[in-house]
C-alpha positions as CSV (number, residue, x, y, z in Angstrom):
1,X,120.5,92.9,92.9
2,X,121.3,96.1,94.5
3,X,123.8,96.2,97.7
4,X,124.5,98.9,99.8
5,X,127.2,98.8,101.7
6,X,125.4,99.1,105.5
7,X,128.7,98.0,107.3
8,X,128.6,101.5,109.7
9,X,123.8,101.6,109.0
10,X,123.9,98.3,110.9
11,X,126.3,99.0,113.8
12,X,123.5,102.0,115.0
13,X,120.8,99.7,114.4
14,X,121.9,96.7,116.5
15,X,122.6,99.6,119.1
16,X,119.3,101.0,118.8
17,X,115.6,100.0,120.7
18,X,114.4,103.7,119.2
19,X,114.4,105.2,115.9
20,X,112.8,108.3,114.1
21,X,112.4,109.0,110.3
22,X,112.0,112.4,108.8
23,X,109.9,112.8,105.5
24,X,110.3,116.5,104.6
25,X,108.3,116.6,101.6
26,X,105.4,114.5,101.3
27,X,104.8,112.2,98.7
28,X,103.3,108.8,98.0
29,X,106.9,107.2,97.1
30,X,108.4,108.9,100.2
31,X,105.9,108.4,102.7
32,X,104.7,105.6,101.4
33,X,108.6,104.1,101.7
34,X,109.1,105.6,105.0
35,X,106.1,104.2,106.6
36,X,107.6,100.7,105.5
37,X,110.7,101.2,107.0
38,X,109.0,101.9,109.9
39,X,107.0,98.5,110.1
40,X,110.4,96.7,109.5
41,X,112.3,98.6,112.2
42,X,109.1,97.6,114.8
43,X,108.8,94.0,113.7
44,X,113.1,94.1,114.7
45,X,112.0,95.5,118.1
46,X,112.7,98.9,117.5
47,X,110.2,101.6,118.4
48,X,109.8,104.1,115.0
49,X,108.3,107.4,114.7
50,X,107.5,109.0,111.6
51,X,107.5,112.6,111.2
52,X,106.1,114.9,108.0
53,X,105.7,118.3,108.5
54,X,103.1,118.7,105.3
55,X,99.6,117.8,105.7
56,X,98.6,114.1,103.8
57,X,95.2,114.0,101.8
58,X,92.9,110.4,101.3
59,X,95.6,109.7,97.8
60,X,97.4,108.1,100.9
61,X,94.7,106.2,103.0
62,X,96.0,103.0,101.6
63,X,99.3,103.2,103.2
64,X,99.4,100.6,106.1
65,X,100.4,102.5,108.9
66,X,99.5,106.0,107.7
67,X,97.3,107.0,111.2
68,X,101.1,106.9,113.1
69,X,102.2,109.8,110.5
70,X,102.7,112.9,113.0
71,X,102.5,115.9,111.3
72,X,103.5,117.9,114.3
73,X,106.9,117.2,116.6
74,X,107.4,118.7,119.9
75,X,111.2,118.7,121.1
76,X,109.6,119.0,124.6
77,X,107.7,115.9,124.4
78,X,108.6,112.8,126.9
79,X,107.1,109.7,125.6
80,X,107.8,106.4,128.6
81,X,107.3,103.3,126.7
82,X,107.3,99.8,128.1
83,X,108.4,96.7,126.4
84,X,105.4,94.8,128.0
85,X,102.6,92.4,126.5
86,X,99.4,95.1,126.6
87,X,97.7,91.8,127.3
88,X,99.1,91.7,130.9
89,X,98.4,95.5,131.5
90,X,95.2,95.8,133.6
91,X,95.1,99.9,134.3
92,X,97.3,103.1,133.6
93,X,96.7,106.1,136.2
94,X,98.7,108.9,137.8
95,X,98.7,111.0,140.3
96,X,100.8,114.3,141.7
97,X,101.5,112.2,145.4
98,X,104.5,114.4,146.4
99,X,104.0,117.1,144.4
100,X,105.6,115.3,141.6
101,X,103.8,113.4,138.9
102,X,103.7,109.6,139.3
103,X,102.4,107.0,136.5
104,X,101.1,104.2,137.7
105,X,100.6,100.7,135.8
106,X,99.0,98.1,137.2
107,X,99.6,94.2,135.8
108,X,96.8,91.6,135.6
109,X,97.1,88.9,138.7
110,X,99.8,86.2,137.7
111,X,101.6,88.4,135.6
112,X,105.3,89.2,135.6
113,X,106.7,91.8,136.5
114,X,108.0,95.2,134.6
115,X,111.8,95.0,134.7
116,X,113.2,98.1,134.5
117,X,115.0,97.4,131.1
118,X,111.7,97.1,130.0
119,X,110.7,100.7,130.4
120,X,111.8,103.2,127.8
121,X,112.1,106.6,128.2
122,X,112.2,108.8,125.1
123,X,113.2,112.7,125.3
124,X,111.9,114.0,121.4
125,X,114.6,116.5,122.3
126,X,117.0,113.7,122.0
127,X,115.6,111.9,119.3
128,X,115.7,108.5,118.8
129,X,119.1,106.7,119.1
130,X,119.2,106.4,115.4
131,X,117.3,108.7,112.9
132,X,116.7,108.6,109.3
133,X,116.3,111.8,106.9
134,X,114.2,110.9,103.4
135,X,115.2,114.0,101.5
136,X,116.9,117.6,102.3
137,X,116.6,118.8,106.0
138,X,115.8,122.3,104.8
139,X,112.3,121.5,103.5
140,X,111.5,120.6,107.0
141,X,111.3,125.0,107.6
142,X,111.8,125.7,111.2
143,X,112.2,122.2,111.8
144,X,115.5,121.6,110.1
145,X,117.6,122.0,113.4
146,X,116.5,118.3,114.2
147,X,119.4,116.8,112.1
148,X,122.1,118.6,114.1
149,X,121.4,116.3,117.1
150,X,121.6,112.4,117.4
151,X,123.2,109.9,115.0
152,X,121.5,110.4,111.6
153,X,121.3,108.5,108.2
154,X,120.8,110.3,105.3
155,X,118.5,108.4,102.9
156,X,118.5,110.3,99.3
157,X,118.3,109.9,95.7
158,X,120.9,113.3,95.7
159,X,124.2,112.6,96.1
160,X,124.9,115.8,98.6
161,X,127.6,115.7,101.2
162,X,126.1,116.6,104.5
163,X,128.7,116.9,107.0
164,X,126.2,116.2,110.4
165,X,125.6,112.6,109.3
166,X,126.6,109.3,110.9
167,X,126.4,107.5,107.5
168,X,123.9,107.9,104.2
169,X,122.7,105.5,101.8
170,X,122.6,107.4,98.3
171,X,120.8,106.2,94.7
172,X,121.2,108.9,91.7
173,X,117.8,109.4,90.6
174,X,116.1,105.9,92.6
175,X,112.7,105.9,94.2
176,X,112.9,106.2,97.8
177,X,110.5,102.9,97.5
178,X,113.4,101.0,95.3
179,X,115.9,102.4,98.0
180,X,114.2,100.8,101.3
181,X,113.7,97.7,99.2
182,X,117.2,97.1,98.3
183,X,118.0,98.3,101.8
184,X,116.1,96.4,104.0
185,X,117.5,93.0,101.9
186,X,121.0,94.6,102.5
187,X,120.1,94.6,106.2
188,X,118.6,91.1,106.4
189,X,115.6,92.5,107.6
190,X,112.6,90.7,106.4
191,X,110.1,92.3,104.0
192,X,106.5,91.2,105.3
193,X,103.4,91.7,103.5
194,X,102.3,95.3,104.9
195,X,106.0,96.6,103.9
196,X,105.6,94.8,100.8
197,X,102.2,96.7,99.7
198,X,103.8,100.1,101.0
199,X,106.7,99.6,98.9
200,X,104.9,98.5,95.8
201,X,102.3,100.7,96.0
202,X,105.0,103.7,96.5
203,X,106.9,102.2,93.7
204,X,104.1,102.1,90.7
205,X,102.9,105.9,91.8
206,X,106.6,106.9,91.7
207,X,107.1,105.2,88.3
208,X,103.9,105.6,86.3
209,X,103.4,101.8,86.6
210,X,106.6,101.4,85.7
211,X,106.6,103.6,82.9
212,X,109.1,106.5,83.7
213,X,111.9,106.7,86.0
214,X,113.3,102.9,85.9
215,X,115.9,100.9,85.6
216,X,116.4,96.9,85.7
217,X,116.9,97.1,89.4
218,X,113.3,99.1,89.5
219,X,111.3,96.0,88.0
220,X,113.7,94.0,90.2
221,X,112.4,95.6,93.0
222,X,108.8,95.7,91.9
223,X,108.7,92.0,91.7
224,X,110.5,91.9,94.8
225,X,107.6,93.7,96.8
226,X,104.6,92.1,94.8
227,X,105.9,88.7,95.9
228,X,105.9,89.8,99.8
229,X,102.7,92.0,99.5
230,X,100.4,88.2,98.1
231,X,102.0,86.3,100.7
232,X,102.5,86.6,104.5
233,X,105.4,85.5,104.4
234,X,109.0,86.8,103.1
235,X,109.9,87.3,99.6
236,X,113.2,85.2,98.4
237,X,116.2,87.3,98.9
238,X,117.6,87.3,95.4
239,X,121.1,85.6,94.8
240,X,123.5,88.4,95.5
241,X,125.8,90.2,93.3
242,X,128.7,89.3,93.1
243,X,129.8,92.8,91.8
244,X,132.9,93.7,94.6
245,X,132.1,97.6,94.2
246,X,130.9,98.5,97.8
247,X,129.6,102.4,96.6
248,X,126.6,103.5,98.1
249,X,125.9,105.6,94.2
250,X,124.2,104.0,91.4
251,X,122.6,105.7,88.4
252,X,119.8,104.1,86.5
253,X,118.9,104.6,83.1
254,X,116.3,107.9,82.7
255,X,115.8,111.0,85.4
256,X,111.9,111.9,84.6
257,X,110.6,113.6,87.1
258,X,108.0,111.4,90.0
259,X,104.6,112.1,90.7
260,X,103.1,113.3,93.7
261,X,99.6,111.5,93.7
262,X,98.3,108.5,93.8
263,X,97.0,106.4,90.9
């Protein structure tokens, strides 16, 4: 099995309650794989937005998660967030009492209170406190100045030294779907059914069905996914390698280029 080394990935995740991935260029594989990695992140308590500037057609409808996709990010956008059961929230209002804009939430009788470590208050200006990029910031146009704020991870099957990154996980030639699966196993983060199906079904549209484009560690990954997608539960973490080479570079076996569309 794949390892990446995620000593430096995991210190700005543990540090993190906010993250935001950008997908440049749209495809199955990398929205498909960046809509997983959002679902993980969230079920770890981290609040993810996903951001694609290019426009996604119905080939993608079957991507859990795909209605969170925004394909428009304002910098001037303040989103408060609380870390609250919705169950307990009985109203949301405001009002402009002292010429100032209040919001108001009200909590159902019995209910505990809103600490104030519970509310979350996210400037888009700032990003979140860690970011991911799938791809090369320049496709993202007049967008591309994102990356030179906030702690970013470059997530790429290019090996390209980018000098505004925190840290980047790089796989010559590798699906950005066999990526987050080998990732999110390198970060002991649980790969539950919807992230399974993402993955797999970015996987087979990025591969052919596992026709082009793969190596060993492809299939590995495939059957990986399939197991998590028919089962609620977590997939086996394979037995890990016991390889000592902590790189972040691998090269499988062929380089044809990946479909766009779904099959």
């Amino acid at each position: 099995m794949k390892k990446y080394n995620t000593e430096s990935l995991k210190q700005l995740i543990d540090n993190a309650k906010t993250a935001f991935i950008a997908v440049p260029k749209a495809s199955i594989d990398s929205i498909g794989s960046a809509l997983a990695f959002s679902l993980a992140l969230e079920k770890s308590g981290i609040k993810t937005t996903v951001f694609c500037p290019e426009k996604v057609d119905q080939n993608y409808s079957r991507l859990t998660g795909i209605e969170t996709l925004l394909e428009n990010y304002n910098v001037n956008d303040l989103t408060i967030s609380l870390n609250y059961p919705l169950e307990n929230i009985d109203q949301v209002s405001y009002n402009d009492n002292g010429g100032r804009l209040n919001l108001v939430v009200k909590t159902k009788n019995n209910s505990p209170k809103v600490e104030r470590e519970q509310i979350i208050v996210n400037n888009q200006a700032s990003m979140g406190d860690v970011n991911f990029l799938f791809g090369d910031e320049k496709d993202l146009g007049e967008k591309s100045n994102l990356v030179q704020k906030g702690n970013w991870v470059n997530i790429s099957p290019f090996s390209e030294n980018k000098d505004w990154v925190k840290t980047s996980i790089i796989d010559i030639d590798a699906p950005f779907s066999e990526i987050i699966t080998f990732l999110l196993l390198s970060l002991n983060i649980d790969i539950q059914a919807d992230v399974a199906k993402n993955l797999l079904i970015a996987l087979r549209v990025a591969t052919q069905s596992f026709s082009v484009n793969v190596s060993p560690e492809t299939f590995e990954a495939g059957a990986i996914c399939l197991r998590g997608a028919q089962s609620n539960q977590s997939p086996q973490t394979p037995p890990q390698s016991t390889n000592s080479d902590n790189s972040n570079t691998f090269s499988p076996s062929t380089s044809d280029n990946k479909p766009l569309s779904m099959i």
